[in-house]
C-alpha positions as CSV (number, residue, x, y, z in Angstrom):
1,X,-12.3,14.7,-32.4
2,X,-8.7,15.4,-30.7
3,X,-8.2,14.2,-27.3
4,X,-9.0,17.1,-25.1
5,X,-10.3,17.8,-21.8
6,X,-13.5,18.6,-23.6
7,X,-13.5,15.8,-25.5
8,X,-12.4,13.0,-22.9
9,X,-15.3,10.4,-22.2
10,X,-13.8,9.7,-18.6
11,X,-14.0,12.7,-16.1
12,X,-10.8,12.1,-15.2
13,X,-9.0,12.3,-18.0
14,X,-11.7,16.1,-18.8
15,X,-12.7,17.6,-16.0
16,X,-10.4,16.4,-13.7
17,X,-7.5,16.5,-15.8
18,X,-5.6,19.0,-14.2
19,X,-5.9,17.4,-10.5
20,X,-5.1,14.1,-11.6
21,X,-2.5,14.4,-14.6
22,X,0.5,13.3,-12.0
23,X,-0.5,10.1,-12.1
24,X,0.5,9.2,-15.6
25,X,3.6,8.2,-14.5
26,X,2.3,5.3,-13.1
27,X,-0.5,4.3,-14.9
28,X,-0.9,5.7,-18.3
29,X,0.1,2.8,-21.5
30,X,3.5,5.1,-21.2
31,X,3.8,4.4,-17.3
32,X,3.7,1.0,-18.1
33,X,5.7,0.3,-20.8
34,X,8.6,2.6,-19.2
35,X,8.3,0.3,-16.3
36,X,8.5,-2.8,-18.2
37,X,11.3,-0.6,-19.5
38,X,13.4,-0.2,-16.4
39,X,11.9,-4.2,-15.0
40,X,13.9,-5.9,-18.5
41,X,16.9,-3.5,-17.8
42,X,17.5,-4.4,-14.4
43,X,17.2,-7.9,-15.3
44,X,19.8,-7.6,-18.3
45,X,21.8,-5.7,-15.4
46,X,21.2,-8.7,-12.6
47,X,22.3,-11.4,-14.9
48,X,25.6,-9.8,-16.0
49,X,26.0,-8.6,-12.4
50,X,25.9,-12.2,-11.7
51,X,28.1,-13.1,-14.3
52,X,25.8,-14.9,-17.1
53,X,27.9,-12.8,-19.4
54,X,30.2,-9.1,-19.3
55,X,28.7,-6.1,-19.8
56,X,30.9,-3.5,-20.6
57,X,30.5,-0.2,-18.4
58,X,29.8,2.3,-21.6
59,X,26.9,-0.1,-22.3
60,X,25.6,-0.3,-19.0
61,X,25.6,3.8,-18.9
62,X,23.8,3.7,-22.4
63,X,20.7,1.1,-20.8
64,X,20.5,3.3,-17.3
65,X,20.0,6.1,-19.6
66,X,17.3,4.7,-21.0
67,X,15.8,3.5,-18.2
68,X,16.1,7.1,-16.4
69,X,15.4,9.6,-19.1
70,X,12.7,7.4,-20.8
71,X,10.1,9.9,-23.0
72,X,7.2,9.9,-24.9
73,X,9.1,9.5,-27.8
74,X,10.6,5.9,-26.8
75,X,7.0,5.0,-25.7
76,X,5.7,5.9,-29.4
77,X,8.7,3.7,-30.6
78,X,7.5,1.0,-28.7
79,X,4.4,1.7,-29.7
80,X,5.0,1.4,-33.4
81,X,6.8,-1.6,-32.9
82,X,3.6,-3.5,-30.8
83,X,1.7,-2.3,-34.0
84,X,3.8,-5.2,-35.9
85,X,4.4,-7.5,-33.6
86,X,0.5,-7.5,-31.9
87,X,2.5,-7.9,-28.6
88,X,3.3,-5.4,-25.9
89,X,6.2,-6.8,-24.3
90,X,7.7,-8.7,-27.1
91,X,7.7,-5.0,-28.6
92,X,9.7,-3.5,-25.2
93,X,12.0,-6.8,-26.0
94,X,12.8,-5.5,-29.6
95,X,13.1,-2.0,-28.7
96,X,15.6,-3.0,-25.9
97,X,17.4,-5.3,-28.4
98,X,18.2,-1.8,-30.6
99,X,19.2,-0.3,-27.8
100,X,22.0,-3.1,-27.2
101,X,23.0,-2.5,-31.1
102,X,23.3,1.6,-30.3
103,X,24.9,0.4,-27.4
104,X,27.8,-1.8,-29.6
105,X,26.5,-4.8,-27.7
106,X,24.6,-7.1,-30.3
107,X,26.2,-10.5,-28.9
108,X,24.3,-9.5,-25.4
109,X,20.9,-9.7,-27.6
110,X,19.4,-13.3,-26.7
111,X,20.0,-11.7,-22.9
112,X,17.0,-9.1,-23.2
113,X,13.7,-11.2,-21.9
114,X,16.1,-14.3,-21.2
115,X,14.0,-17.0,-20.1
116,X,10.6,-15.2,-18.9
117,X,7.3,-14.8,-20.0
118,X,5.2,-11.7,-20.7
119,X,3.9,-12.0,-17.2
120,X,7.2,-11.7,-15.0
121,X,7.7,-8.9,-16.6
122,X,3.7,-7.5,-16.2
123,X,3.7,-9.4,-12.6
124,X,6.8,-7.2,-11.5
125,X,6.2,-3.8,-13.5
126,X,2.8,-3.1,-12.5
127,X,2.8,-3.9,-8.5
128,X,6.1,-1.6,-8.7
129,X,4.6,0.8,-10.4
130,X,1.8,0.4,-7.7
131,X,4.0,0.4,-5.3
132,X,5.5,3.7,-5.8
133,X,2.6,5.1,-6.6
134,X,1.0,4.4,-3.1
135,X,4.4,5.2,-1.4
136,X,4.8,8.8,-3.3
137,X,0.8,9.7,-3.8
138,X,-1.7,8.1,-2.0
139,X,-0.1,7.4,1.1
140,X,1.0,11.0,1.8
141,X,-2.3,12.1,0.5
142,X,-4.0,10.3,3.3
143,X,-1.6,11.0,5.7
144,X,-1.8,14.7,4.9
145,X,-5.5,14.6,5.3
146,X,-4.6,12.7,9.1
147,X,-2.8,15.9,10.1
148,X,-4.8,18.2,8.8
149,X,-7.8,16.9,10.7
150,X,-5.9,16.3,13.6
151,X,-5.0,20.2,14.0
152,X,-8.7,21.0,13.5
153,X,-9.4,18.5,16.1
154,X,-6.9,20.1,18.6
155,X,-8.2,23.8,17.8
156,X,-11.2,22.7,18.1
157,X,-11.0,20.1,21.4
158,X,-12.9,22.1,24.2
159,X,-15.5,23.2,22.2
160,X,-18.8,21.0,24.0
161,X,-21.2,19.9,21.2
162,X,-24.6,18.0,21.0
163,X,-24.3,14.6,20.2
164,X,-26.6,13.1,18.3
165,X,-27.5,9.1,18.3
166,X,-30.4,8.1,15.8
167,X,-30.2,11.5,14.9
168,X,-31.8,12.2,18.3
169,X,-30.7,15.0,21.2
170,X,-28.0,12.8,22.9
171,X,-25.4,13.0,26.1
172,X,-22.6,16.2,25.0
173,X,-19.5,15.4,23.6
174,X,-16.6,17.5,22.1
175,X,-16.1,18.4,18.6
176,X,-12.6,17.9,18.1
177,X,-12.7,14.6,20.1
178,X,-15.5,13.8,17.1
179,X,-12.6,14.5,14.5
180,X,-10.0,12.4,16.4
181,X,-12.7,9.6,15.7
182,X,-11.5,10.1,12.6
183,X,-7.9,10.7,12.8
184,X,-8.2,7.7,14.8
185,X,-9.5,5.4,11.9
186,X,-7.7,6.7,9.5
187,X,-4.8,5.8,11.3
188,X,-5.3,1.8,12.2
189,X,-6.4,1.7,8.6
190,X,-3.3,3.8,7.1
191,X,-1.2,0.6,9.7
192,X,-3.0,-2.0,8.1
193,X,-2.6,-0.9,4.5
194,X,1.1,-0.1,5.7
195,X,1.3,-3.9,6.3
196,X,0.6,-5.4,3.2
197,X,3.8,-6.6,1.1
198,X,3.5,-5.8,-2.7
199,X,3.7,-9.5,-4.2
200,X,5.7,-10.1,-7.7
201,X,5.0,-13.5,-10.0
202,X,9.0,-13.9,-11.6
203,X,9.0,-18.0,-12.7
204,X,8.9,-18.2,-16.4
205,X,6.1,-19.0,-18.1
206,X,4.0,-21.2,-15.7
207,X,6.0,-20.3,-12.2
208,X,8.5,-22.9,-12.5
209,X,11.7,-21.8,-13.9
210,X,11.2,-24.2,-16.8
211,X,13.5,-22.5,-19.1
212,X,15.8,-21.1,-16.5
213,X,16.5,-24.6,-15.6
214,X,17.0,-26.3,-18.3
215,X,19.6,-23.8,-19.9
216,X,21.4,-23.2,-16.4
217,X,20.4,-26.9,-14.7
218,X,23.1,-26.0,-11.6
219,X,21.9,-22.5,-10.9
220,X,19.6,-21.8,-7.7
221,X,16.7,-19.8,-9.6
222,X,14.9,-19.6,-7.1
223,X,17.4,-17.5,-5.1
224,X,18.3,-15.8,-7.8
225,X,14.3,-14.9,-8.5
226,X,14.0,-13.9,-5.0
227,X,17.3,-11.4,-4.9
228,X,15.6,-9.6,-7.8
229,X,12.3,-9.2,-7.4
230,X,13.2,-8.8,-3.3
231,X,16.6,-7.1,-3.6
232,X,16.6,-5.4,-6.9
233,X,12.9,-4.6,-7.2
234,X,11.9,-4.1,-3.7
235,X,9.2,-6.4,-4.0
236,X,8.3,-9.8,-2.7
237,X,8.2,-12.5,-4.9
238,X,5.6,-15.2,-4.5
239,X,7.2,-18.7,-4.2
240,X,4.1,-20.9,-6.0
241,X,2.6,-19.4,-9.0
242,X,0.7,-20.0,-12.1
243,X,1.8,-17.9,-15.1
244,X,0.5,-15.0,-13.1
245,X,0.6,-13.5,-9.4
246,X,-2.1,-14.3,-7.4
247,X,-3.3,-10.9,-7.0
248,X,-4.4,-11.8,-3.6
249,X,-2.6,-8.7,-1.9
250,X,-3.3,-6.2,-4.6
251,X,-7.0,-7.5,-3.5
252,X,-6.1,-6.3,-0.2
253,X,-4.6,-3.2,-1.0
254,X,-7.8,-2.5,-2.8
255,X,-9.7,-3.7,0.2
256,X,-7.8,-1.6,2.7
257,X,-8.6,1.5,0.5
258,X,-12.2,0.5,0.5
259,X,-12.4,1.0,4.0
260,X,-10.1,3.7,4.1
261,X,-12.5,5.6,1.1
262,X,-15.8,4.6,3.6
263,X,-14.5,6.3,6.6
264,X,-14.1,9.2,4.7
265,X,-17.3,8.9,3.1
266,X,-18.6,9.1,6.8
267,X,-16.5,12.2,7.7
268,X,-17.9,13.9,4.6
269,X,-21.7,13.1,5.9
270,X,-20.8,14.7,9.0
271,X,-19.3,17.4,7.7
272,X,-22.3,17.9,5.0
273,X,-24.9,17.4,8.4
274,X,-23.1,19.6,10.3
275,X,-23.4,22.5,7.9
276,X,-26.6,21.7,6.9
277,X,-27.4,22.3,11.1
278,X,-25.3,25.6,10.8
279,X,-22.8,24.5,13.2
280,X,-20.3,25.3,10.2
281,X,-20.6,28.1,8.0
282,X,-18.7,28.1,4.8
283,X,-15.8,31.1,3.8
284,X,-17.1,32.0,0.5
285,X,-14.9,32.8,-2.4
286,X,-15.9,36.4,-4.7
287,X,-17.3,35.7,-7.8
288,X,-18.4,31.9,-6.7
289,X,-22.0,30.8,-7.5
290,X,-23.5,28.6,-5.0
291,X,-27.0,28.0,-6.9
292,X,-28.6,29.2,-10.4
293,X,-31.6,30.2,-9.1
294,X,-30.9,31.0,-5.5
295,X,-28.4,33.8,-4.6
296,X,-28.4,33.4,-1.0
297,X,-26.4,29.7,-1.0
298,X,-23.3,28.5,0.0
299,X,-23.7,24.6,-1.0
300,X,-21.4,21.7,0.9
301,X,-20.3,21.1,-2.8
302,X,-16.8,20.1,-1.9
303,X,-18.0,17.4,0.6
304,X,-20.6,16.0,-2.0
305,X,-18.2,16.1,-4.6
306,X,-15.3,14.3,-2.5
307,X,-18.6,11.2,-1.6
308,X,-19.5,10.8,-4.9
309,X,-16.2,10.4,-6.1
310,X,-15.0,7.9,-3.2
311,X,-18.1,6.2,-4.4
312,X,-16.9,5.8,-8.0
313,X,-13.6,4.6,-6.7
314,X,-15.2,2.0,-4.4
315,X,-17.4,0.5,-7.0
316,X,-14.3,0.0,-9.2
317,X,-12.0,-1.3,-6.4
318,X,-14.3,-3.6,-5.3
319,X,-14.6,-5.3,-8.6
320,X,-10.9,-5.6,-9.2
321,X,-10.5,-7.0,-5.7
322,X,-13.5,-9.4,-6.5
323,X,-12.0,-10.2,-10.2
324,X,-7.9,-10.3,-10.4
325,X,-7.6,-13.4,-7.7
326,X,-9.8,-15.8,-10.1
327,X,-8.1,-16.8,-12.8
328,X,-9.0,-20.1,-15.0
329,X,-6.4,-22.9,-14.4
330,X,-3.1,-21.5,-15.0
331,X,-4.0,-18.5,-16.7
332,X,-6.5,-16.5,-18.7
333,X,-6.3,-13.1,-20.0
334,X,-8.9,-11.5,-18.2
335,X,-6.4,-9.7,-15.6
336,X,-4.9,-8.3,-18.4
337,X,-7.6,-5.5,-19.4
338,X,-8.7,-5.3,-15.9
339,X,-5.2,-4.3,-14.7
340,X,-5.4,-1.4,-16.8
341,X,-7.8,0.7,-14.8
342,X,-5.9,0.2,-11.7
343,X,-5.2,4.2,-12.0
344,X,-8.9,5.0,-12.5
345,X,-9.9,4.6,-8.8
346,X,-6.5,6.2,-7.6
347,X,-7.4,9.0,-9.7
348,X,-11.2,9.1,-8.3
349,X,-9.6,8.7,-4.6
350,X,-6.9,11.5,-4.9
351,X,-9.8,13.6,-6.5
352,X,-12.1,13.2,-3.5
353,X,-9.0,13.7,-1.2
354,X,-9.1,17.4,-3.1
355,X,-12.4,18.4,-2.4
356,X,-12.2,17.2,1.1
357,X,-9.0,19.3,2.1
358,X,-10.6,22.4,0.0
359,X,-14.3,21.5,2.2
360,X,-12.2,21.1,5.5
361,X,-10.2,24.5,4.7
362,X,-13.7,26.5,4.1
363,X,-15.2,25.7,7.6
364,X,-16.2,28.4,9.6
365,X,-17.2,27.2,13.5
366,X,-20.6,28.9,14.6
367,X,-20.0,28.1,18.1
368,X,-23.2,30.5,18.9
369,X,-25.4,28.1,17.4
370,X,-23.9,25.1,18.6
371,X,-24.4,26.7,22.2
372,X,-28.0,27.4,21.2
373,X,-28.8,23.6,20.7
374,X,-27.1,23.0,24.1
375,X,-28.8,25.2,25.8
376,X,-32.3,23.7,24.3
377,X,-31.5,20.6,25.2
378,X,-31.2,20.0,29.0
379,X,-33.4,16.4,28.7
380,X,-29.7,15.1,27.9
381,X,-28.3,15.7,31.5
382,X,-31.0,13.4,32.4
383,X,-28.0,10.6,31.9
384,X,-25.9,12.7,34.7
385,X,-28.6,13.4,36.8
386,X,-30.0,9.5,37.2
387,X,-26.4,8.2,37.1
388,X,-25.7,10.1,40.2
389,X,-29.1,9.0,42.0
390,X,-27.8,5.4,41.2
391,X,-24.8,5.8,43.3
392,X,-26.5,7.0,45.9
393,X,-29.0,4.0,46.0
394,X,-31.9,6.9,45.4
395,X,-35.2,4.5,44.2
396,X,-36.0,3.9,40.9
397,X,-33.8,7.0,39.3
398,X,-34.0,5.9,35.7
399,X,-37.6,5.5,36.0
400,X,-38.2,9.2,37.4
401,X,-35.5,11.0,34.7
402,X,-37.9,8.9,31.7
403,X,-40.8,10.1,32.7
404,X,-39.7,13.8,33.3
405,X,-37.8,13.8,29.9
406,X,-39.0,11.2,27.4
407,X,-40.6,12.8,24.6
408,X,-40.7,15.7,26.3
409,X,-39.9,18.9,24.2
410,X,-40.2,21.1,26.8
411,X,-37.7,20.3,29.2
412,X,-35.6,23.4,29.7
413,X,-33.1,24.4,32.9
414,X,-35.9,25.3,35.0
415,X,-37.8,22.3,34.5
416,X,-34.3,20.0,35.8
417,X,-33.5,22.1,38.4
418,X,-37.4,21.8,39.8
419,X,-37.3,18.2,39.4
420,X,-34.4,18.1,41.4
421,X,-35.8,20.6,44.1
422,X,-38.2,17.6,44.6
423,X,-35.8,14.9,45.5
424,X,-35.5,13.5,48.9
425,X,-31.9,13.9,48.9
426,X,-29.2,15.9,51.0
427,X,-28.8,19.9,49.5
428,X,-25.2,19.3,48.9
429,X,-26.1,16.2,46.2
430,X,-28.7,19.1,45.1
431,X,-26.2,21.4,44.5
432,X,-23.8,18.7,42.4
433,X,-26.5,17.6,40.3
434,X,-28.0,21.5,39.4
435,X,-23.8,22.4,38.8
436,X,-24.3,19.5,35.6
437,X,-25.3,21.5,32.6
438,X,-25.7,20.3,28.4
439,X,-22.1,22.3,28.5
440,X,-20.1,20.5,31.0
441,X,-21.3,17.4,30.5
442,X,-19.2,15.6,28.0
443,X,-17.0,13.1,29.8
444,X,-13.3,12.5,29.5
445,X,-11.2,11.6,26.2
446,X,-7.6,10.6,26.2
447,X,-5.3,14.0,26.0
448,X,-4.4,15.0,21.9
């Protein structure tokens, strides 16, 4: 069958299609050969800039061309050529080599892929297609997502709510300080991913400059590997390689979204609990079905389809973190097919961070309810109540609140405020402890 989204085997490629279909440009087989593309161009461009040979200006006009308005079409050329030569980027080699004859340069030839190996161009291609890709889509993404929740957190920042700690009644907080938890996270995590240079393997065939040097003995490659891949590419070159990068901080990129995916996984729990307690309704949209057989529902779908996909994406970050720094002695070719789902979790991630901004945007506060629970909960001010006794050096205070309150369902306003009647202490430390209520109890939080 054609390639449709009916047909596709991956979700992301069917049903997700039109969420996702952005991120071709970085990883789809075209995204990476046009980046090999523009990597062997700005090399041919670095050596004549450094004056291996002259490259006259109409040429170097043709080869930007091709670099910036590289299609589909070019791809397929590629493409046809790989079919011959059973090589990737020997074909990207031959197809730049045609270029230099349309450009009226075929002396320049032997210049295209001078000295490298597949792998400085792979090692240099791939973490900057990465690179742009976490820079242009995933970073903002998240960052989005950091505001959005921050602004919910601020409309939302006196509202008192029941905490709950083993899933148990527990001493009031405030919702929207329960969202800056979040916005909090989400932000030391965004500062460590931030922090995490995109590495580059550029040394010839086993990290040496081996045929660099002994066709240009007197030049400093390694300066001149580190001005391009630093300079030129905007990435950081690794100064002791095998054939290949080490993969250790794409590892860690992965890593960092790990973490970055589990926090979200919690905030879509508590979003999926908090409905499920009716402290949020959902807006509903006409014509929407929430369940075959049940007319009445409104389903957290969007925060159970944002989990399940972070889960996907975790599963396959964590075995490209686990796999792509192990490689047998100086090389084996087991990075190579792995490196080619690097845009599956992306896609999985950005899908989730979707459904979470569409689950986010539905909420409806049912701040009557929330109340409700407040108000059938006064065991929590039990905290407050023997807190203050401590000060005073009242007898025992923890002791009297447990067996008052413990396991007690029944424990209402009347029941504190009698307690308290009974106390052997002054009527005006009667008066502060019957002002504490499940409402106003809920502590101080740094101003947002």
């Amino acid at each position: 069958m054609e390639l449709l989204p009916l047909t596709a085997i991956s979700p992301v490629d069917g049903r997700y299609r039109k969420q996702v279909h952005h991120l071709d440009e970085y990883f789809s087989e075209y995204g990476l050969i046009k980046y090999r593309v523009l990597v062997e161009i700005e090399y041919f461009f670095f050596l004549a800039n450094k004056k291996f040979f002259k490259l006259p200006a109409k040429a170097r006009l043709h080869l930007k061309k091709v670099a910036d308005d590289f299609s589909i079409a070019d791809a397929q050329q590629i493409k046809q050529i790989e079919s011959i030569t059973n090589h990737d980027v020997k074909a990207v080699e031959y197809f730049l080599k045609e270029q230099l004859d349309k450009a009226g340069i075929p002396e320049l030839k032997e210049w295209i892929h001078f000295g490298l190996t597949s792998q400085d161009i792979n090692n240099t291609s791939i973490p900057l297609s990465w690179k742009h890709c976490m820079e242009h889509e995933y970073m903002p993404s998240i960052i989005n997502l950091q505001n959005n929740l921050y602004q919910l957190a601020t409309q939302w920042k006196d509202i008192s709510l029941l905490a709950r700690t083993h899933g148990q009644p527990a001493s009031p907080t405030r919702l929207g300080k329960e969202i800056m938890v979040f916005v909090e996270r989400l932000h030391n995590q965004v500062e460590l991913f931030s922090s995490i240079p995109y590495a580059a393997k550029f040394g010839g065939a086993t990290g040496n400059f081996n045929a660099h040097h002994i066709a240009f003995p007197k030049k400093n490659w390694i300066a001149l590997g580190n001005e391009f891949v630093d300079q030129v590419l905007g990435l950081q070159r690794m100064q002791y390689t095998s054939q290949i990068e080490h993969y250790d901080n794409l590892a860690a990129h992965f890593d960092a979204m790990k973490r970055i995916n589990n926090i979200l996984i919690d905030l879509c729990r508590d979003c999926w609990t908090y409905i499920s307690m009716d402290y949020f309704k959902q807006k509903t949209k006409k014509g929407e079905v929430g369940s075959s057989a049940m007319p009445h529902k409104v389903n957290p779908i969007d925060f159970e389809n944002a989990e399940g996909n972070l889960g996907v994406a975790n599963a396959i970050l964590e075995h490209l973190s686990a796999k792509l720094p192990i490689s047998r002695l100086q090389r084996d070719l087991t990075d190579s097919t792995v490196l080619r789902n690097l845009g599956v979790p992306v896609a999985h991630v950005i899908i989730a961070l979707k459904s979470l901004e569409k689950g986010l945007s539905k909420l409806v506060l049912n701040e009557a309810k929330i109340k409700e629970d407040l108000e059938n909960n006064w065991a929590v001010v039990a905290e407050a109540i023997q807190t203050i006794l401590r000060r005073e050096n009242y007898p025992n205070p923890y002791e009297a609140l447990k067996d008052l309150t413990r396991g007690n369902n029944t424990i209402d306003k009347k029941a504190i405020h009698q307690f308290i009647s009974t106390l052997k202490i002054s009527s005006a430390l009667k008066k502060e402890l019957k002002s504490i209520t499940p409402s106003n109890y809920v502590g101080v939080n740094p101003v947002f």
